[in-house]
C-alpha positions in Angstrom: 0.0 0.0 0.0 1.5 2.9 -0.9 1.7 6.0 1.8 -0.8 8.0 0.3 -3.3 5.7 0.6 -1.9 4.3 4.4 -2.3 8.2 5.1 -6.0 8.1 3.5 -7.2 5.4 5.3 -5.6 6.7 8.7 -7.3 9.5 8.0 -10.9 8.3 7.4 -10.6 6.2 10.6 -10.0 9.1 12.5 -12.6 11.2 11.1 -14.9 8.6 11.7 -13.6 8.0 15.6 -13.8 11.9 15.7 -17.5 12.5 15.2 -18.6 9.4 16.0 -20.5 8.7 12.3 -23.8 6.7 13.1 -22.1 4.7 15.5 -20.9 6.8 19.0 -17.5 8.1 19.5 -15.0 5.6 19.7 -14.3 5.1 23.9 -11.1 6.6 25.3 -10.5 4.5 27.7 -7.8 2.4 26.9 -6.3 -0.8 26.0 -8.5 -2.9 24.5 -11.4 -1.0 26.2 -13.0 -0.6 22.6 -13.1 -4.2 21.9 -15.0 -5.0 25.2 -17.3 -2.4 24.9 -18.3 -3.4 20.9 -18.9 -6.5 21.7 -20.9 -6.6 24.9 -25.0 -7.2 24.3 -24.2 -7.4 20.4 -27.4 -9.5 19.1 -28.0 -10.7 16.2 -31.2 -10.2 15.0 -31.9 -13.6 12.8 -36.0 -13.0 13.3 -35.8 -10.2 11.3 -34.7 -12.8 8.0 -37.9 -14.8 9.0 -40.4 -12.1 9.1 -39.3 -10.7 5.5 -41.7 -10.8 3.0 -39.6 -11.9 0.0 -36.0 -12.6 -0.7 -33.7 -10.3 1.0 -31.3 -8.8 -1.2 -27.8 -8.5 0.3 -24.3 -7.5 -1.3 -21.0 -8.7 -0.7 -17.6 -7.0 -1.4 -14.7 -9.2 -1.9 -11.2 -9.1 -3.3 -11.1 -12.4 -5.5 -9.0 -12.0 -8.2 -9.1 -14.7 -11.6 -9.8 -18.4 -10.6 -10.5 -17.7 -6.9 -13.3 -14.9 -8.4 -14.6 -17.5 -10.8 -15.2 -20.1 -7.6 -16.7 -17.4 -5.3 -19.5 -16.9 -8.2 -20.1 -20.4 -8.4 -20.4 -21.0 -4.2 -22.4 -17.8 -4.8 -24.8 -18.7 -7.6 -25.5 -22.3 -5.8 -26.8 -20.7 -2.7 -28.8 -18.5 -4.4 -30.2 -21.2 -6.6 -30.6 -23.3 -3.3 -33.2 -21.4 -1.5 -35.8 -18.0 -2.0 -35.0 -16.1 1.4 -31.4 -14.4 0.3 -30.0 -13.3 -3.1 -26.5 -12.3 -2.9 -24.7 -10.1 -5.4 -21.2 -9.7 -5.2 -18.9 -6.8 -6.0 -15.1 -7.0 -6.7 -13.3 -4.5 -5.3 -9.8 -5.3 -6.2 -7.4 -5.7 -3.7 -7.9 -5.9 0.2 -6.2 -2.4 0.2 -8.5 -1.0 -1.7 -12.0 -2.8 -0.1 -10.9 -1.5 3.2 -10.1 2.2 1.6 -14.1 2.0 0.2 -15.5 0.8 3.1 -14.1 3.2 5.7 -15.1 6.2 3.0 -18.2 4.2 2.6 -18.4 5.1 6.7 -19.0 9.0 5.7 -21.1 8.4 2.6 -23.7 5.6 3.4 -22.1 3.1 0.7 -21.5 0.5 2.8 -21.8 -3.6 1.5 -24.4 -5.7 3.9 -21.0 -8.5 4.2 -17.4 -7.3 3.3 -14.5 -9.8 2.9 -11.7 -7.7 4.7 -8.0 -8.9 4.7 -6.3 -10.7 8.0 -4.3 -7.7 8.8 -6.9 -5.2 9.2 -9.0 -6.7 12.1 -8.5 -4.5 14.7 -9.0 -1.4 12.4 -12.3 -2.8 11.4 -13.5 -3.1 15.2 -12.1 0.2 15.8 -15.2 1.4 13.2 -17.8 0.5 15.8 -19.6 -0.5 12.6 -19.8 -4.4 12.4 -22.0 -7.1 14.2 -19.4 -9.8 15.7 -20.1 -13.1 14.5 -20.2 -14.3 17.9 -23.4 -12.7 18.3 -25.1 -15.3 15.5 -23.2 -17.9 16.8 -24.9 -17.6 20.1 -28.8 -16.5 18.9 -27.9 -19.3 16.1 -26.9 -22.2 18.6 -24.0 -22.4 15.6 -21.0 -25.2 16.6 -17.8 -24.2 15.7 -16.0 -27.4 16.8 -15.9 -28.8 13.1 -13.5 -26.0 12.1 -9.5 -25.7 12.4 -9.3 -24.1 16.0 -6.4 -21.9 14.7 -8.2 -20.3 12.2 -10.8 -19.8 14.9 -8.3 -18.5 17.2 -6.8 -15.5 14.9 -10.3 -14.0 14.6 -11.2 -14.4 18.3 -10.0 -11.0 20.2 -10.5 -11.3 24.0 -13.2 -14.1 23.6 -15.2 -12.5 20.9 -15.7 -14.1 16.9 -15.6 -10.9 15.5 -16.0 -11.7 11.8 -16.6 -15.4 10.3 -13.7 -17.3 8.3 -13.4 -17.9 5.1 -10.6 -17.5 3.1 -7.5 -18.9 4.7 -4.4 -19.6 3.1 -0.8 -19.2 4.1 3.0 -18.6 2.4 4.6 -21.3 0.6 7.6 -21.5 -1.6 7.3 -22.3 -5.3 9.7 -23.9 -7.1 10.7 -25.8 -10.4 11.5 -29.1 -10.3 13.2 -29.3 -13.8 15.4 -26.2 -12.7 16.4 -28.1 -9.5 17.4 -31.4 -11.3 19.3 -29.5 -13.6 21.5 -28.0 -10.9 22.1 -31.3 -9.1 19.5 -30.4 -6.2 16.8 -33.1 -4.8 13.8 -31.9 -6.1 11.7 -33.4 -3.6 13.7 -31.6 -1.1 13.1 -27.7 -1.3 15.2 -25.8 1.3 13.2 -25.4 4.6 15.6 -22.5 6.4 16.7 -19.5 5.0 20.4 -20.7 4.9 19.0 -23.7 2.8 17.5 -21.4 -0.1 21.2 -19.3 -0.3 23.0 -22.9 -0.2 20.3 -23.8 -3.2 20.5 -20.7 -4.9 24.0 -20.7 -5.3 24.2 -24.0 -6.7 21.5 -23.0 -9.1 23.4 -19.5 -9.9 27.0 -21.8 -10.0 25.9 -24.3 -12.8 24.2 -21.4 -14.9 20.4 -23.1 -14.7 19.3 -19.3 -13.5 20.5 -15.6 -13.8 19.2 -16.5 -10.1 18.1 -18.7 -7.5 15.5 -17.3 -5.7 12.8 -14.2 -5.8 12.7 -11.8 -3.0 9.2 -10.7 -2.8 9.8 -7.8 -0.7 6.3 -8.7 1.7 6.3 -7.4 5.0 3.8 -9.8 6.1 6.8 -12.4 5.7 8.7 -10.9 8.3 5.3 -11.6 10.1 5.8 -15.2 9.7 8.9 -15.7 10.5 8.9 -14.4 13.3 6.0 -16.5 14.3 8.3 -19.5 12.8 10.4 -18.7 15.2 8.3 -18.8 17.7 8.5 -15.1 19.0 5.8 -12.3 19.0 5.8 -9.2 16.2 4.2 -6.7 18.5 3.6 -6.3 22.4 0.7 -6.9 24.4 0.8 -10.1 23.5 0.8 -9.8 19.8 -1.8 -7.2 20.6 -4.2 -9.7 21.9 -4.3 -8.5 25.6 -4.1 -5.3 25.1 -4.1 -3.3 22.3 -0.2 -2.7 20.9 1.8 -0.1 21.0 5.1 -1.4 20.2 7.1 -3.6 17.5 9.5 -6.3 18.6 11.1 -7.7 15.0 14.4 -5.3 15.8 15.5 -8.0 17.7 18.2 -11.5 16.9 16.0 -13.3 15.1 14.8 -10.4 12.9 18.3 -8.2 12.2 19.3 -12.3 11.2 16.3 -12.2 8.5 16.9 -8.3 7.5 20.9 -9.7 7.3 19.8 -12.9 5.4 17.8 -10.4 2.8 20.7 -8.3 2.3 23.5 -11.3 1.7 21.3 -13.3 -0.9 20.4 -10.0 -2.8 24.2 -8.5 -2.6 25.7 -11.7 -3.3 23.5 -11.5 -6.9 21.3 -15.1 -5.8 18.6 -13.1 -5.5 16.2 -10.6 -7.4 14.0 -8.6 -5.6 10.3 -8.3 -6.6 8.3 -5.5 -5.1 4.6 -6.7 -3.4 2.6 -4.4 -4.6 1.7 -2.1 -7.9 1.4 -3.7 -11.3 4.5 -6.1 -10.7 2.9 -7.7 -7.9 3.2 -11.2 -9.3 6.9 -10.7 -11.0 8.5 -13.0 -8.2 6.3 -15.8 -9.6 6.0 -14.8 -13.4 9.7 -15.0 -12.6 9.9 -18.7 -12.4 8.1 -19.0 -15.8 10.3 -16.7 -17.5 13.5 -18.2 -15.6 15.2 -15.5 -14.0 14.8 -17.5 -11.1 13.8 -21.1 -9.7 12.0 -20.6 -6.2 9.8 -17.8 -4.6 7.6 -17.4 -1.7 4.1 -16.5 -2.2 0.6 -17.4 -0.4 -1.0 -20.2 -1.4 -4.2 -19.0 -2.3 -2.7 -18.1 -5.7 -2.4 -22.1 -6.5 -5.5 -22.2 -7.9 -4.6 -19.4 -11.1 -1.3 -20.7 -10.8 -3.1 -24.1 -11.8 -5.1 -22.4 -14.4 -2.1 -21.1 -16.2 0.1 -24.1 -16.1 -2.9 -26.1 -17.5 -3.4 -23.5 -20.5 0.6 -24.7 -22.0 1.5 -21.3 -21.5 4.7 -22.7 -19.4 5.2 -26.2 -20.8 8.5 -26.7 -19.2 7.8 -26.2 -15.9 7.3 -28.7 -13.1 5.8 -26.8 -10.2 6.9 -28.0 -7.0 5.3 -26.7 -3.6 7.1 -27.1 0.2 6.8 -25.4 3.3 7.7 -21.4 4.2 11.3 -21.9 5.0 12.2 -19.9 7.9 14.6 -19.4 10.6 14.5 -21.6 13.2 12.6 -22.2 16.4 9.6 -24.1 17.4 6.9 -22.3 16.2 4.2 -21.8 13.3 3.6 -20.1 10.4 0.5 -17.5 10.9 -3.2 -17.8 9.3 -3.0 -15.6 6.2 -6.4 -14.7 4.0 -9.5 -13.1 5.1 -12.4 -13.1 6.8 -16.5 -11.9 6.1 -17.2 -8.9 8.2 -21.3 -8.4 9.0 -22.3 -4.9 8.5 -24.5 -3.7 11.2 -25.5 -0.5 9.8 -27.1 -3.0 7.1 -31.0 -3.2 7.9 -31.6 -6.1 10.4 -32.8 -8.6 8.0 -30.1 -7.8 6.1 -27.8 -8.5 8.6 -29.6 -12.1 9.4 -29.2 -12.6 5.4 -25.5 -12.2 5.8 -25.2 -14.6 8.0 -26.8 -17.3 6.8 -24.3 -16.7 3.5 -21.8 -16.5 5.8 -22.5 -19.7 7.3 -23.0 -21.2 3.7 -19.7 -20.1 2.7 -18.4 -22.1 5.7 -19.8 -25.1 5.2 -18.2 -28.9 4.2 -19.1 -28.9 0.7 -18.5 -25.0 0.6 -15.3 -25.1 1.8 -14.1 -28.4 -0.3 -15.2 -26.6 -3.5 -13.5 -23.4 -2.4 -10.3 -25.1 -1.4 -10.7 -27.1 -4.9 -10.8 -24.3 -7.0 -8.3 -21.7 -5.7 -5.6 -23.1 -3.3 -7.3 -22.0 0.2 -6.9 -24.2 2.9 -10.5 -25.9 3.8 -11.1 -24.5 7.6 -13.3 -27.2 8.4 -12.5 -31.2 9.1 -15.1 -32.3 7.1 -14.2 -30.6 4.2 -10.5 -31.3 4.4 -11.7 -35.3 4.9 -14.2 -35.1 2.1 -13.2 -37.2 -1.4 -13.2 -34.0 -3.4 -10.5 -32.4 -1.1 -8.4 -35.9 -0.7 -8.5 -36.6 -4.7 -7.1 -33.1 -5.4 -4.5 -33.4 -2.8 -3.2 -37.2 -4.2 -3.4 -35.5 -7.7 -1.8 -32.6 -6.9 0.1 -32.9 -3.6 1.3 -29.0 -3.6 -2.6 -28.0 -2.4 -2.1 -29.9 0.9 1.0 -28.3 1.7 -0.6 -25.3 3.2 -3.0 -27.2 5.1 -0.4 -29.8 6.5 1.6 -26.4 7.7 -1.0 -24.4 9.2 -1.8 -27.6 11.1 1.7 -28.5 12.3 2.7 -25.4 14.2 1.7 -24.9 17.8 -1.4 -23.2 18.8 -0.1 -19.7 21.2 0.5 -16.4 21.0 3.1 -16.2 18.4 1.4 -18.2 16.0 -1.9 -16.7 16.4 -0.6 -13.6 14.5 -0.8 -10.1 15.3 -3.6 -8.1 16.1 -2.4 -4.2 15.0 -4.5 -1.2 14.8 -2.6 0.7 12.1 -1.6 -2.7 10.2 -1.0 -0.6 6.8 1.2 1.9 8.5 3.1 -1.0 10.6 3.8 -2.8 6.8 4.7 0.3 5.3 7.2 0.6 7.9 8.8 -2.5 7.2 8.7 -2.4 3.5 10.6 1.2 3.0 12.9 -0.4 5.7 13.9 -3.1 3.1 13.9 -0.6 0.3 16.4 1.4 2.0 18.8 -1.4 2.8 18.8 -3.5 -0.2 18.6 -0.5 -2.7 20.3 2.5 -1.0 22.8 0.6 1.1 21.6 0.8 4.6 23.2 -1.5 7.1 20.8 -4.9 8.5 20.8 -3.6 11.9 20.1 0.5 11.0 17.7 -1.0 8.4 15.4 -3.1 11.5 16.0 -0.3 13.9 14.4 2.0 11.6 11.4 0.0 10.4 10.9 -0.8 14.6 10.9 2.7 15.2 8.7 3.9 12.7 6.3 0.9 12.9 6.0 2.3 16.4 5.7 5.6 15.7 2.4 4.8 13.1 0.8 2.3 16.3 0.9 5.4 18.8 -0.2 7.7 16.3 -3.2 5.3 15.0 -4.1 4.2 18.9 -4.3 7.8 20.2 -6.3 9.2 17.0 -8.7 6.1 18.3 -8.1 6.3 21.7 -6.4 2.9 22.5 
């Protein structure tokens, strides 16, 4: 996101805590206060959805691009087709980035969606709006059982007991590779590296025998330094990760992260790397990369399997043999974090519309649901049943690379670190981190300098966000 936008979407959350738009001033009362006091007596009103007279129509935004668009229509058009109570239309409004952007402007002009997929990073912003209905709500009034799902995924969305939107979308960061590549420099290529050290080793054996102008490409994503951190089983921000209290300062400028930011700068200076930048119109370059062979392995989130899939099946990349491992990392006993997003409920929606979004919700969540979502896009399937189902296990014994995600997610321990953090000015904490990178691997500042400043204004962008709010 680029800081302009970060700077327009701070903005519009303050305005909105400032005069209070439609929903009350946002409380002042510290840490965490504003999650307890959203959350208390929320009901959900699912009467209102019986007493309609008609369908109830209802809109959802979302941020699907290509194949994983082209299976939300289908789930989409099914439930419609399935029942005369809720017609859902669905709006694509790009990127995460830019949903969020529409729906906190949306706050001041009344153009607001009745569901809104909203990436994992922005949760605490979007219960800083005062604006949604937490899901816990309809899963009490709805006597709903969450035991079937992955208690992780669960987890990340819970804040200090509360569901506050429903899951959906969940994928996390692999690395792609090609197998042909890896063969042809004498590497195992049923053995991708799973540290950091491994992928230099790999890429230099790949850059030594002349198979790439590169090894590897470094998507500069600063929700990777999230990860491996969690990997490594320590915290990204205080409070624990934000979840007891609402944070106010980052902890990555510390061994494990100056060893990452040091790792960054040796692959790239030492010409085994390329860097690719994570957002703009290059967004994809690190894995276009691999096709066009400037370099054999990259990480990237999984939900992109699916088009990744789609594009390998058209011929346009006959010679490549796509493999798919595990987020290398540093190491530690930890877990890789849930990635994706989540379906917000919009309470300044009209109660029956809000009992409409719901039941979709729900829809979108169940076994047969989630085994066509995880089918058709490369989303790991959040509930048993679906993971167990023969649709789900036929794809993964066809294609083993789809499982990968879900064998990772499921691996790591369940606790603070891995739960991911929970950051009011998430936007402003990434952009802090990314022209951190930027400076060190492109104007020549130092590892340690590099993490000290990216720390320092990470901070500097929480305490700014949580007084504008009042955390």
């Amino acid at each position: 996101m680029s800081r302009h936008r970060t700077r327009m979407i701070r903005a519009a959350l303050a305005a909105v805590a400032a005069v209070g738009l439609a929903v009350g001033a946002l409380p002042m009362s510290g840490a965490g206060a504003s999650v307890r006091h959203q959350s208390s007596g929320a009901k959900c009103p699912l009467g209102a959805l019986k007493r309609a007279k008609g369908p109830v129509e209802i809109t959802m935004w979302h941020s699907m691009p290509r194949a994983n668009e082209a299976t939300l229509q289908k789930l989409t058009d099914k439930f419609n087709a399935s029942q005369d109570k809720v017609q859902v239309t669905l709006l694509n409004t790009i990127t995460y980035e830019d949903t969020l952007q529409k729906y906190v402007a949306g706050l001041s002009t009344g153009d607001l969606p009745d569901l809104v997929q909203i990436g994992d990073g922005d949760t605490q912003q979007m219960i800083d709006t005062q604006s949604v209905l937490p899901a816990q709500a309809c899963v009490k009034a709805d006597h709903y059982d969450l035991s079937g799902h992955l208690k992780r995924v669960i987890d990340y969305y819970t804040i200090q007991k509360t569901l506050w939107p429903m899951p959906f979308n969940v994928s996390g960061p692999v690395l792609y590779y090609d197998k042909t590549k890896f063969k042809s420099a004498g590497l195992d290529p049923e053995q991708p590296p799973a540290t950091l050290d491994a992928i230099t080793a790999d890429s230099k054996q790949i850059v030594d025998r002349g198979v790439a102008p590169a090894g590897f490409g470094l998507k500069t994503e600063p929700g990777n330094l999230e990860q491996w951190l969690a990997k490594a089983g320590e915290l990204y921000v205080n409070q624990g990760n934000g979840r007891k209290g609402r944070a106010t300062t980052s902890l990555f400028d510390n061994r494990t992260g100056r060893e990452v930011y040091a790792w960054m700068k040796d692959i790239v200076d030492r010409g085994l790397a390329v860097t690719n930048p994570d957002r703009g119109g290059s967004i994809y370059d690190n894995l276009l990369g691999i096709g066009n062979g400037t370099h054999v392995m990259t990480i990237e989130t999984s939900a992109s399997l699916g088009t990744i899939t789609d594009v390998l099946g058209s011929g346009a990349y006959p010679d490549i043999d796509l493999g798919v491992g595990p987020m290398p990392g540093p190491s530690g006993n930890g877990g890789v974090n849930v990635d994706g997003a989540a379906l917000w409920i919009v309470k300044k929606s009209a109660p029956a519309k809000q009992a409409a979004a719901w039941e979709f919700a729900k829809f979108l969540n169940t076994a047969e649901s989630q085994a066509t979502w995880a089918a058709g896009t490369g989303y790991v399937p959040i509930v048993t049943a679906a993971a167990d189902s023969p649709a789900v296990q036929e794809l993964w014994a066809r294609i083993p690379g789809y499982k990968v995600a879900y064998d990772q997610l499921l691996s790591g321990p369940s606790n603070l670190a891995t739960a991911g953090p929970i950051i009011g000015d998430y936007a402003g904490v990434q952009t802090a981190v990314r022209e951190s990178w930027q400076r060190m691997l492109s104007e020549g500042t130092s590892p340690r300098a590099a993490a000290k400043a990216g720390a320092e204004a990470a901070d500097a962008a929480m305490q700014e966000y949580n007084a504008r709010v009042g955390g």
